[in-house]
N, C-alpha and C positions, 0 to 999 in steps of 0.2 A: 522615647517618642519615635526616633527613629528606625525601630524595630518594629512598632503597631504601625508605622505606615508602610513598611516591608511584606509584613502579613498581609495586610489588608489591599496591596498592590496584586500578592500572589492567589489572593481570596477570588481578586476580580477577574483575574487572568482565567483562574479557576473553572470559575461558572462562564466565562466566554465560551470556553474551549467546550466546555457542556453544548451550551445552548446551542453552538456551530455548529453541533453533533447532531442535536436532538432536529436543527432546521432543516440541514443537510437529508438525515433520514426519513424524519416528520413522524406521523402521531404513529407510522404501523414499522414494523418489524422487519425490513428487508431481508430477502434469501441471499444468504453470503456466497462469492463466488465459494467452490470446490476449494478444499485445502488439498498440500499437496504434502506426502511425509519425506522423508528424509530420501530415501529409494526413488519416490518418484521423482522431485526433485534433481537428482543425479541423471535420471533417466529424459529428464526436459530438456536437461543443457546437455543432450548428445545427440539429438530428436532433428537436428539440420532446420528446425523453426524459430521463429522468434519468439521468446518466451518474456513477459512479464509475470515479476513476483511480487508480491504484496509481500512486508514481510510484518507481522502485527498480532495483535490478541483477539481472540472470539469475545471478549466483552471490555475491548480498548476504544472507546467512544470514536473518536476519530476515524480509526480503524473499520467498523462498523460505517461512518460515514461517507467511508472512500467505496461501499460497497455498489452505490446506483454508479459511480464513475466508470469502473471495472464493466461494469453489466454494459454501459454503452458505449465501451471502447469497445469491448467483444464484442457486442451487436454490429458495430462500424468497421472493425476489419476484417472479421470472418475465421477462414481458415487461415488467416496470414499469421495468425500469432494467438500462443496457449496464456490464457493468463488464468495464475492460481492462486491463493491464496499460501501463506504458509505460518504458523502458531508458532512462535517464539517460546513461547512458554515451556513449551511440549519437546522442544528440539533445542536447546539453549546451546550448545556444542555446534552444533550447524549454524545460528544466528552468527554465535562468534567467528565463524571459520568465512563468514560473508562482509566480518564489520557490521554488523547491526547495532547499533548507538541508540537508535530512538522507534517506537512505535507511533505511527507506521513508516517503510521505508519503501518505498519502488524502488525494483533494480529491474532494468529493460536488460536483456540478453538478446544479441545478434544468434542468427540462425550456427554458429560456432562452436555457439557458448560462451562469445568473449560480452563481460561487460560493459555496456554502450551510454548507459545513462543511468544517475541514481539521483533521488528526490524523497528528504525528509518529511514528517507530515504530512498533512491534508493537501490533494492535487488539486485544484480545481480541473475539470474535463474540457474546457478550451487549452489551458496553460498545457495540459500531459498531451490531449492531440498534437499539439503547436510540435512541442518538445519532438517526437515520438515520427510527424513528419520530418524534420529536421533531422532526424538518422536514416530515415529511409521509408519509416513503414508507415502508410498510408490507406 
């Protein structure tokens, strides 16, 4: 019994994590930020800018839901900070060499390249602005 209510816990959890996805997105397809590969990546964090990474899957719901967040942080800071997406899937040796644990993961980079801020899952776009003030970048 205790095991049908275990499934049936994670069943819900399940379809949450969907629907979060699909409300987040809504009925049409969002253009994903630019992904970035492993090169360019190397090339971000030497760049003297602020760099946000996505770090996540081209068809990991959530990941996919973080995409309108991205579009109007870029829209709101400008040229103050690069932000890219980056495929785990595709780079799995790079994930590891980050700590990547969960899709999706934000890792904010100072114009250094030191890591300043990391955030698993879904951001909501007030909560990562709030964050994202609070190191500097505005």
């Amino acid at each position: 019994m205790a095991g049908m209510k275990t499934a049936g816990v994670v069943l819900v959890l399940m379809l949450g994590l969907m629907l979060v996805g699909r409300q987040e997105v809504g009925a049409r397809e969002v253009e994903a930020i630019p992904a970035a590969t492993p090169e360019e990546l190397a090339q971000l964090l030497t760049d003297g800018k602020w760099t946000i990474i996505e770090f996540g899957g081209e068809h990991c719901i959530p990941c996919k839901a973080m995409q309108p967040t991205l579009q109007a942080l870029q829209a709101k800071l400008g040229d103050k900070v690069v932000i890219r997406n980056f495929w785990i899937q595709k780079y799995p040796a790079v994930a590891r060499a980050h700590r990547i644990m969960v899709m999706p993961t934000q890792v904010v980079f100072d114009p250094r390249g030191q890591e300043v801020l990391r955030h698993m899952g879904f951001y909501p776009l007030e909560e990562f602005a709030a964050a994202l003030a609070q190191k500097g970048l505005k």
